[in-house]
N, C-alpha and C positions, 0 to 999 in steps of 0.2 A: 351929787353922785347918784348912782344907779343902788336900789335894794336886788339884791339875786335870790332868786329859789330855785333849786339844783335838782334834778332827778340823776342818780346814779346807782349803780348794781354793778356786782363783780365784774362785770362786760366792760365795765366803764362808764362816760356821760350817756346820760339818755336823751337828756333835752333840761330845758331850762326856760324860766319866764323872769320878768323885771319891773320895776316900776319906777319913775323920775318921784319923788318924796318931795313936799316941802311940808311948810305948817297949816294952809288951809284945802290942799288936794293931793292927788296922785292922776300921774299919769302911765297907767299900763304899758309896755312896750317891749321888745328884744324879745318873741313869743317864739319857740324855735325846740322841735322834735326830731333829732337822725331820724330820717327813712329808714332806716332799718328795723326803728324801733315806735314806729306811726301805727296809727289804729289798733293800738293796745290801751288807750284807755291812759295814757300818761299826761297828755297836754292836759286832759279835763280836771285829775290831780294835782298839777301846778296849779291851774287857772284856779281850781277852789281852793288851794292851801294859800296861794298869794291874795283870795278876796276876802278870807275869813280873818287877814291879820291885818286887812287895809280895808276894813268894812266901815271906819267911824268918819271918812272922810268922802270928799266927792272925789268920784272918779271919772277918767277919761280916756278911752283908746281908739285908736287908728287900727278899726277890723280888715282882716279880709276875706274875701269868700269862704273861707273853710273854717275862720274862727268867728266868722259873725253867730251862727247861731249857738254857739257856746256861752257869748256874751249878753244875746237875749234868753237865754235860759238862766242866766243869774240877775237877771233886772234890770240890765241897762238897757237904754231906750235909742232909737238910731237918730241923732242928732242931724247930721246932712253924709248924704251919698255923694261920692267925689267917682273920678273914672274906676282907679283902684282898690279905692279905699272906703269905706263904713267910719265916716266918726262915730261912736257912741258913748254916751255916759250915766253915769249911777250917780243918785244921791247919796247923803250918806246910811247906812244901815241902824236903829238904835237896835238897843236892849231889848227893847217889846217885840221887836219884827221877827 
């Protein structure tokens, strides 16, 4: 199954991100802000609140133009460029970093 992290305010949903879990990785994925509620600064609080709890494992997502540099601003590295897509991925995060 999928782990969810939820943005929401009296308005209602704001947006929300996901990641596929197992025991030796994660894969980031279902990354998704209402237009209504874009370029406020909300995706980048999912994006960190889901990297900060999924920091001890390797990670992997499938960018696209508007979230690639999100995800090189947190370490990951762009593994192959596809037509729409940015694979990219992080190692894992220790203690010391």
């Amino acid at each position: 199954g999928k782990l969810w992290f939820v943005a929401t305010s009296e308005h209602g949903l704001l947006g929300f991100v996901a990641a596929k879990v197992n025991s030796r990785s994660v894969e980031y994925c279902s990354d998704f802000v209402l237009p209504a509620w874009r370029r406020r600064g909300i995706y980048r609080q999912l994006f960190a609140f889901r990297d900060h709890w999924l920091s001890r494992v390797p990670a992997r997502a499938m960018a696209t133009q508007f979230s690639l540099p999100v995800y090189l601003s947190a370490g990951f590295k762009i593994h192959r460029r596809l037509v729409r897509y940015t694979e990219v991925r992080r190692d894992p995060i220790s203690d010391g970093e």
